[in-house]
C-alpha positions in Angstrom: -18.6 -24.2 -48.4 -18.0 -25.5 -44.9 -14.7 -23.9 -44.8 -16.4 -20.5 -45.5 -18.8 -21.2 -42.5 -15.3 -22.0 -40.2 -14.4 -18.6 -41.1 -17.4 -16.8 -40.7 -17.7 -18.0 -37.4 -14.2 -17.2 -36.3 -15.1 -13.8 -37.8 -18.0 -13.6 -35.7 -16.2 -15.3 -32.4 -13.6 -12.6 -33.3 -15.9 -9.7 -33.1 -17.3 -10.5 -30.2 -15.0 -9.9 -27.0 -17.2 -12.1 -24.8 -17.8 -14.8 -27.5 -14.0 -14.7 -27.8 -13.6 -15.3 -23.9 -15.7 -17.8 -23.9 -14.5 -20.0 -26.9 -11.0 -19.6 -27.6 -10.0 -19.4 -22.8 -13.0 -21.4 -21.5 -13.5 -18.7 -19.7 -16.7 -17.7 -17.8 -16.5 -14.5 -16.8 -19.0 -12.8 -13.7 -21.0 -9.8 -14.7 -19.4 -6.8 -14.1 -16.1 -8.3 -15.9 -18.7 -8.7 -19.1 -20.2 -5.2 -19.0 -16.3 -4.0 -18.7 -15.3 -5.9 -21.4 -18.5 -4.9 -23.6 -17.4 -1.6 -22.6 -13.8 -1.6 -24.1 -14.9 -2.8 -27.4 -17.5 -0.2 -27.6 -15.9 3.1 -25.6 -12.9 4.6 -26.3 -12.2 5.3 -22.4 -13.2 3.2 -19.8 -12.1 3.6 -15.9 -12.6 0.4 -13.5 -12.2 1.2 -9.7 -12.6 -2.0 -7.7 -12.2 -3.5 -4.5 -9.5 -6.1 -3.8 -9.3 -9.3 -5.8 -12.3 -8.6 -8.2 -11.1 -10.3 -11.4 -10.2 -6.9 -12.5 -6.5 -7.6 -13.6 -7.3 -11.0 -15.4 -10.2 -9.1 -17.3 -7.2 -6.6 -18.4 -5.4 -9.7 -19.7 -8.3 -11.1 -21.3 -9.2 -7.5 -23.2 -5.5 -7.1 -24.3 -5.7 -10.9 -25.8 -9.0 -10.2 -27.5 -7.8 -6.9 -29.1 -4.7 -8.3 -31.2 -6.6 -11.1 -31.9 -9.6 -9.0 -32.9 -7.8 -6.4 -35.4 -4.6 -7.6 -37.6 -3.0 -4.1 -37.0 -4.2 -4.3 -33.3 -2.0 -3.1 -31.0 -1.6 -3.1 -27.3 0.1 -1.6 -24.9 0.5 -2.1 -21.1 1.6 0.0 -18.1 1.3 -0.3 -14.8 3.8 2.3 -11.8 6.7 -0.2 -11.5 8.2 -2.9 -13.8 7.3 -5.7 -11.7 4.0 -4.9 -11.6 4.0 -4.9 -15.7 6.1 -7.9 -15.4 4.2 -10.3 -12.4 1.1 -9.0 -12.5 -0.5 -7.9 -15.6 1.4 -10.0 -17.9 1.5 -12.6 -15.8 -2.2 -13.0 -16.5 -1.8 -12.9 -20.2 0.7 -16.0 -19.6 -2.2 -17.8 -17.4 -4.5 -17.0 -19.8 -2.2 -18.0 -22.9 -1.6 -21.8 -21.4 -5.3 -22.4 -20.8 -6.1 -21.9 -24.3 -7.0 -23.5 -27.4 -4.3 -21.3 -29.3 -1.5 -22.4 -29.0 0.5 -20.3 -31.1 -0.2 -16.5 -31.0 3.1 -15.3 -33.2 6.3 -15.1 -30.6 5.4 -14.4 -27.1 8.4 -13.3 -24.8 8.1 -12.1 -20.8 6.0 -8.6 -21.9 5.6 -8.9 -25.5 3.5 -11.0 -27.8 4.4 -10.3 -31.6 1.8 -11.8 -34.5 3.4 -9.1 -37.3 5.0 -6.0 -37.6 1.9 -3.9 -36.7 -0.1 -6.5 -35.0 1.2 -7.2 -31.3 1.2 -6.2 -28.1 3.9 -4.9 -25.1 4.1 -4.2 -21.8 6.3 -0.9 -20.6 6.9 0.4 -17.0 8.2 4.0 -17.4 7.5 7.7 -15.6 8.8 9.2 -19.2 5.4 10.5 -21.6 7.8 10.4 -24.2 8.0 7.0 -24.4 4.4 6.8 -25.6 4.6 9.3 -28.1 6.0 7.0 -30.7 2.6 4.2 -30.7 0.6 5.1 -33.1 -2.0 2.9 -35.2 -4.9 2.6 -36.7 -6.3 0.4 -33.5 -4.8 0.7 -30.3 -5.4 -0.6 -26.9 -3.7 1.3 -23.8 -4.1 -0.6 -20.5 -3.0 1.4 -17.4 -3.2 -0.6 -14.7 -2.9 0.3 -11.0 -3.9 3.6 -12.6 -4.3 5.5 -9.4 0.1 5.1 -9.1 0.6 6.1 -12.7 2.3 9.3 -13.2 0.5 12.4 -14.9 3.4 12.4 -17.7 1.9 9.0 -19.2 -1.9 9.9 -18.5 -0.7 13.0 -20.5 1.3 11.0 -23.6 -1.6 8.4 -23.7 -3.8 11.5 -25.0 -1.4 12.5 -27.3 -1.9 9.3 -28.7 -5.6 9.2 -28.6 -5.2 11.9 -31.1 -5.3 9.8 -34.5 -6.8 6.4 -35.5 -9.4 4.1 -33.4 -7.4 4.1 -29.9 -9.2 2.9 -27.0 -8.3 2.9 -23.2 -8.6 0.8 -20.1 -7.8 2.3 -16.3 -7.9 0.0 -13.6 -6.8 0.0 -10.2 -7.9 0.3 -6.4 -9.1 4.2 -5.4 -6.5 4.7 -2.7 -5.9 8.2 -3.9 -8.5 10.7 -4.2 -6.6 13.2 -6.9 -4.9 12.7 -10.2 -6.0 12.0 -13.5 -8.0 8.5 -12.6 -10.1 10.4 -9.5 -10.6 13.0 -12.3 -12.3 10.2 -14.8 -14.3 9.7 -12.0 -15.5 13.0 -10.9 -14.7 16.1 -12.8 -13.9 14.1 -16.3 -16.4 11.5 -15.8 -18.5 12.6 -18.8 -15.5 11.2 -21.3 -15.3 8.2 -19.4 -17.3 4.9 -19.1 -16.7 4.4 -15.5 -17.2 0.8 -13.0 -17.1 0.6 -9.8 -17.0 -2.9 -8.0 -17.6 -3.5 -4.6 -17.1 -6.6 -2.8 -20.9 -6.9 -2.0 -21.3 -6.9 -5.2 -19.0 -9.9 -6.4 -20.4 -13.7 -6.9 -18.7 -14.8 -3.3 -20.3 -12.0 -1.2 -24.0 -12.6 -2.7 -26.7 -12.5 -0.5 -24.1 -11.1 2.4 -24.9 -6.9 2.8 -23.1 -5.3 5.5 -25.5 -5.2 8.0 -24.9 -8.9 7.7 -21.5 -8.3 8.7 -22.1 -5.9 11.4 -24.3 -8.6 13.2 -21.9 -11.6 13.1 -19.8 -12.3 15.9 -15.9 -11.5 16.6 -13.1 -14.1 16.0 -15.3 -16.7 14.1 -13.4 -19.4 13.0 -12.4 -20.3 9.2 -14.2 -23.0 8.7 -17.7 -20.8 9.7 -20.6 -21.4 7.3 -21.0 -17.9 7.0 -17.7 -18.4 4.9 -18.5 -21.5 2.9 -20.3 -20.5 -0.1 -17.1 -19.5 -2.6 -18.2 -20.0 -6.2 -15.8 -18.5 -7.7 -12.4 -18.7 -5.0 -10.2 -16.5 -6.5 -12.4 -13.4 -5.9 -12.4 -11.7 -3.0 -13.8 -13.8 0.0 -16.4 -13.4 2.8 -13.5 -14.2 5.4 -11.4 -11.5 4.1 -13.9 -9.0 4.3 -15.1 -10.2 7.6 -11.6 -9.8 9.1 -10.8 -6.5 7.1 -13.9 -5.1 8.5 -12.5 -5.6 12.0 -9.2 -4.8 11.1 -10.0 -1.5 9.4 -13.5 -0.6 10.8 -16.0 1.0 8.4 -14.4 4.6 8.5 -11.1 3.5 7.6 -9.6 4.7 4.2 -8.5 1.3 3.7 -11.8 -0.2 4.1 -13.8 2.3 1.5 -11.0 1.7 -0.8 -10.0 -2.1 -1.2 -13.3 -3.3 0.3 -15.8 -0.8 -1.1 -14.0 0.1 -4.3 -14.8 4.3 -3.2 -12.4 6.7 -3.4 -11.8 7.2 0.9 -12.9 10.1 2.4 -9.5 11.2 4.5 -11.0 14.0 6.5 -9.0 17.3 5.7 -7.6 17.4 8.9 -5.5 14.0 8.1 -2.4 14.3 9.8 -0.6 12.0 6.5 -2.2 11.9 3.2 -3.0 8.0 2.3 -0.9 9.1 -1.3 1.9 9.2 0.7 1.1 5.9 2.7 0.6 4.3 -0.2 4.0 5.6 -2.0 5.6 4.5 1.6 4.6 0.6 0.4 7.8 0.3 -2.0 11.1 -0.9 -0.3 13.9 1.5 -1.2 17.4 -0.3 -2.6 20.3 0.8 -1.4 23.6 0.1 -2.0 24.5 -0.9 1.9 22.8 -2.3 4.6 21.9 0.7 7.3 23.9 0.4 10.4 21.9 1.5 13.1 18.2 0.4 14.3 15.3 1.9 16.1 12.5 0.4 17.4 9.4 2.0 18.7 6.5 0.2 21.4 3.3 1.0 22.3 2.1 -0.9 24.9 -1.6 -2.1 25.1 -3.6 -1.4 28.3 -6.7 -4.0 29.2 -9.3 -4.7 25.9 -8.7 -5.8 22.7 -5.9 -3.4 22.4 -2.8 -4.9 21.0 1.0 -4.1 22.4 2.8 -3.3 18.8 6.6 -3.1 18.2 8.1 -1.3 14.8 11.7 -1.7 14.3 13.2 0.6 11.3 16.8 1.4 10.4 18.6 4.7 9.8 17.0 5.7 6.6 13.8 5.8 7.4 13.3 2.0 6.1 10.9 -0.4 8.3 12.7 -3.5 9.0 10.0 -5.2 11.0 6.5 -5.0 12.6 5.0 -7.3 15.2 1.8 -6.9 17.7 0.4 -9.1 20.4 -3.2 -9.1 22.5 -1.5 -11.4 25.3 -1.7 -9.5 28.5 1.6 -9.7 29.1 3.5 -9.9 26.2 6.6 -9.2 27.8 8.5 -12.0 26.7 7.0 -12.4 22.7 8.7 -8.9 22.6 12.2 -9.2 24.1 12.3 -12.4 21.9 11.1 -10.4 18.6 14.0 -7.6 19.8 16.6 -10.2 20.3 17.1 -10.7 16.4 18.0 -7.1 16.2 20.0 -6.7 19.6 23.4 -5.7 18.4 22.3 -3.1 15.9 19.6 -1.9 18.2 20.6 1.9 19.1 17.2 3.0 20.7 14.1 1.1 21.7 12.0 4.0 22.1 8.8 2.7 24.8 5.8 4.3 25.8 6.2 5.0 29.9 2.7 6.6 30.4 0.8 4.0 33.0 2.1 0.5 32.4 4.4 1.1 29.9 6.5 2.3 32.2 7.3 -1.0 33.9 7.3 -2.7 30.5 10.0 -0.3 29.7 11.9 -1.3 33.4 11.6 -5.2 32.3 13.1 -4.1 29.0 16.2 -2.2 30.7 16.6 -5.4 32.9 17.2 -7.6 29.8 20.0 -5.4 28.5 18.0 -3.6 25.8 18.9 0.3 25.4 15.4 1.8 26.6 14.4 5.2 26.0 11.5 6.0 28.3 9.2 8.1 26.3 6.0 10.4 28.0 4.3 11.8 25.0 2.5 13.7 26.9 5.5 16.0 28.2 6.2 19.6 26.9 7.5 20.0 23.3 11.1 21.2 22.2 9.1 23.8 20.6 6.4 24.6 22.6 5.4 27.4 20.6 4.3 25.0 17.9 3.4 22.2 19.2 1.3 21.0 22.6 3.1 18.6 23.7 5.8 15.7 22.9 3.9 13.7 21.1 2.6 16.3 18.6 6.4 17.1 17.7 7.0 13.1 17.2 3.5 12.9 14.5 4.4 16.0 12.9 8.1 14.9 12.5 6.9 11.6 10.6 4.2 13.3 8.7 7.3 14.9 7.4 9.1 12.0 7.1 5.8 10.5 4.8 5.7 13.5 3.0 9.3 13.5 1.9 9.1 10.0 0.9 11.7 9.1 3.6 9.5 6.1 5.0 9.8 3.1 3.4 9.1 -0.8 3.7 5.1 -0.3 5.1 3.9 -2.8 3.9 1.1 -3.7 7.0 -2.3 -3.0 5.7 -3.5 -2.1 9.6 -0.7 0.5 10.3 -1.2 2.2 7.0 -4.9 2.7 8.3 -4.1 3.7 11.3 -2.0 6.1 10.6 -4.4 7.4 7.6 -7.0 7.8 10.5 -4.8 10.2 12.9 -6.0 13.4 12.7 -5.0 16.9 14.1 -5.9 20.6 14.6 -4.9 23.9 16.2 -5.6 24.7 19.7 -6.5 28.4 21.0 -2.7 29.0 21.6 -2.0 28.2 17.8 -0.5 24.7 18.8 -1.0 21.4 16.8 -2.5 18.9 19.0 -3.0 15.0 18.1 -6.6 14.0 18.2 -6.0 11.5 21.4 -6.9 7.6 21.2 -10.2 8.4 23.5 -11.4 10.9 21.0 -11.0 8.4 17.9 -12.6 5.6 19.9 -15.4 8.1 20.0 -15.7 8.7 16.8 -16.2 4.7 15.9 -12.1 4.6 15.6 -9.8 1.2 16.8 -7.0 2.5 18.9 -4.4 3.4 16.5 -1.5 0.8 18.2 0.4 0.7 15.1 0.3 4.0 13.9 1.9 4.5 17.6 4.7 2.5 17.5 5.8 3.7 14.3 5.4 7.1 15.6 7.6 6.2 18.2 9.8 4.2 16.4 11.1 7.6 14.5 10.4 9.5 17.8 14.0 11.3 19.1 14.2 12.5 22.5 18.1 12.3 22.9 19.7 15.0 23.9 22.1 16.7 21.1 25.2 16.5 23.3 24.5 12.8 24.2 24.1 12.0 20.0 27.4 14.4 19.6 29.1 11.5 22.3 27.5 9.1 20.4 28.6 9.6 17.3 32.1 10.4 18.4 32.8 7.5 20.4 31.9 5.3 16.9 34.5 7.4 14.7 36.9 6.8 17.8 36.5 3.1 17.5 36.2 3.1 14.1 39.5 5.2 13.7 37.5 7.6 11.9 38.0 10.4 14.5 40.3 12.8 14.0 43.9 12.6 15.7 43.0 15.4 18.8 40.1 13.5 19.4 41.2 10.6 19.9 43.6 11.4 22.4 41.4 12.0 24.8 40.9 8.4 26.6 38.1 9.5 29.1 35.6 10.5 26.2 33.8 6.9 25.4 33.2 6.7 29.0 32.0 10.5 29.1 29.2 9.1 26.9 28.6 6.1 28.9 28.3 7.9 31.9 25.7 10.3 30.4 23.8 8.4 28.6 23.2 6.2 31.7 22.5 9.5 33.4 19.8 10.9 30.9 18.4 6.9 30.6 17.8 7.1 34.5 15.9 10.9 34.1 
């Protein structure tokens, strides 16, 4: 008899995803990760957009756990864009969750697989082919898409194909950084097949109590140890300090800030200069076979405030090497010192000579680094198209974005910034950049960052100084051809000019 009541309450534990949690993880979960997981066992879709750090990708763990455990021809399957986040992230919650508890042994449990029987397990796959998920199939199945927002239209496409026979249910999560595709649709014009969460920070345990009128009314450059910040109940959610300092960082209007703070899809105004999809696709570090030969760096030197002087270094393919910014009023030498690591590779640095900047480009040139004096606010190449200098240079690496040639952006403030620049169309028909005293007046940070790396791709050089250039490196190379490198004068040719077009 008492064995029979050890069943039925395993039966009933089993049932229950929250019961589960609870019993079999020790886990106590906060209450939007109970109504999602309530929701997963009773809805067939359900779409989670959250802000940063809300518990959402341990909940996915926790649901994947409870569903092969909950049906003996459960299945599971996981996605997320890349492999590594399959790999590190999701399933490296089901392996947290796994050693905390009480069973031990849940069949044989390998780096993105856990396999109880033949029908009865679960798997994580990072792929951009549908096809792939043509071929699950069962009478209960759990999808898990996580960073939904990155997945690509093929598997939201296969994973209805499979939705198409027996009890399949499915769980979208991820941060709303991209206002289109098939999670903004569950959202907005789908949202009636969908049960859909949003979490905010404001909402989460850490943040109660806090609104964000709160947070407009405390006080810049508070220190850690504040007790505005003290009160963490749960840690490993999202924090007041990091909101506090995002909400500096960022500013209330930034994409960034309605996205990973608020958990909203951001409203990029249509006259974006480059679309926060492609900011976001510009995150990812491209492999290559060699190491890029030649460097560029861009600066944008801050005049008097809290602006900050910023310096973006990126190599010949479009991939960002380095980033660095100062609010020293005279970072002069923190920035020869953060060049010197890239001095012998360093083919341009590329400096901002409008009012001060100019000198700052002069100290530059004294310390033997190859200065470019940049006025953005000179006449275009094509003045037919553009207003001025620094219009060509935006529009060149909104091109850059939008062809996926940017790479390696991995700071949270340029990729802001840079979703914050905005353009239009004068009289004449000529895009001109919205300038930094117009965004300021509009409740916008001066975009440092998103200057720098404007000027960091920026390319004022004449074509017949690159033609020298490029011939005097074949010539010492041995590259050139014969007739070429006859001629003995032509390295210095280039010398000369170059020295010529650096004094203009």
């Amino acid at each position: 008899m008492a064995s029979n009541h050890i069943l039925d309450d395993l039966a009933r534990i089993a049932r229950d995803p929250l019961l589960f949690v609870e019993h079999v993880f020790g886990d106590d979960l906060w209450s939007a990760q109970k109504d999602i997981l309530r929701s997963v066992a009773r809805n067939t879709r359900t779409a989670v957009k959250a802000c940063h750090a809300s518990g959402k990708t341990m909940l996915a763990a926790l649901a994947v756990l409870w569903w092969i455990a909950r049906y003996e021809d459960g299945t599971a399957i996981t996605t997320a864009p890349t492999w590594e986040q399959v790999r590190d992230v999701l399933w490296g919650e089901i392996h947290k969750a796994l050693r905390r508890g009480r069973v031990k042994e849940l069949g044989t449990v390998n780096q993105t697989e856990i396999r109880i029987g033949p029908d009865n397990y679960a798997i994580g796959l990072a792929t951009n082919r549908g096809v792939r998920f043509q071929g699950f199939h069962g009478e209960h199945v759990l999808i898990v898409m996580d960073e939904a927002p990155g997945v690509m239209g093929d598997i939201w496409e296969a994973v209805e194909g499979v939705r198409a026979g027996g009890k399949v249910h499915v769980l979208a999560l991820g941060n709303p950084t991209i206002a289109s595709g098939p999670f903004h649709d569950a959202f907005t014009t789908n949202r009636d097949g969908w049960a859909t969460f949003t979490i905010d920070a404001f909402d989460t345990p850490n943040l109660a109590g806090m609104s964000l009128e709160d947070l407009r009314k405390l006080p810049r450059r508070l220190a850690e140890d504040s007790p505005e910040f003290a009160m963490l109940p749960r840690p490993y959610l999202v924090t007041p300090r990091w909101v506090y300092e995002k909400f500096h960082e960022w500013g209330e209007k930034s994409p960034l800030w309605q996205a990973r703070v608020r958990g909203q899809f951001p409203e990029q105004a249509e006259d974006a200069l480059i679309s926060l999809a492609w900011l976001e696709a510009a995150r990812a570090k491209r492999e290559i076979a060699a190491p890029a030969v030649r460097l560029y760096a861009g600066i944008d030197v801050a005049g008097p405030g809290e602006d900050e002087t910023c310096a973006v270094v990126r190599d010949d393919r479009g991939g960002i090497v380095a980033m660095a910014s100062w609010q020293s009023p005279d970072p002069r030498g923190d920035v020869c010192a953060f060049l010197a690591e890239f001095r012998d590779r360093l083919e341009d640095v590329n400096v901002d000579s409008i009012g001060i900047g100019y000198n700052f480009a002069l100290h530059l040139e004294d310390q033997g680094f190859p200065v470019m004096k940049i006025n953005v606010g000179e006449a275009s190449r094509e003045p037919e198209k553009f207003a001025n200098a620094k219009a060509e240079f935006y529009w060149g690496l909104r091109m850059r974005f939008e062809a996926g040639d940017v790479t390696g952006l991995d700071d949270e403030t340029a990729i802001s910034q840079l979703a914050g620049i905005r353009y239009r169309h004068n009289p004449r028909g000529q895009i001109l950049i919205e300038s930094k005293e117009e965004s300021r007046k509009r409740g916008v940070k001066s975009p440092d960052r998103a200057e720098a790396t404007m000027l960091a791709f920026a390319n004022r050089t004449p074509g017949i100084i690159e033609y020298y250039r490029d011939l005097s490196r074949r010539i010492g190379s041995g590259a050139a051809p014969a007739n070429e490198q006859d001629d003995d004068d032509l390295t210095k040719v280039y010398e000369e000019g170059l020295k010529r077009y650096s004094r203009s």
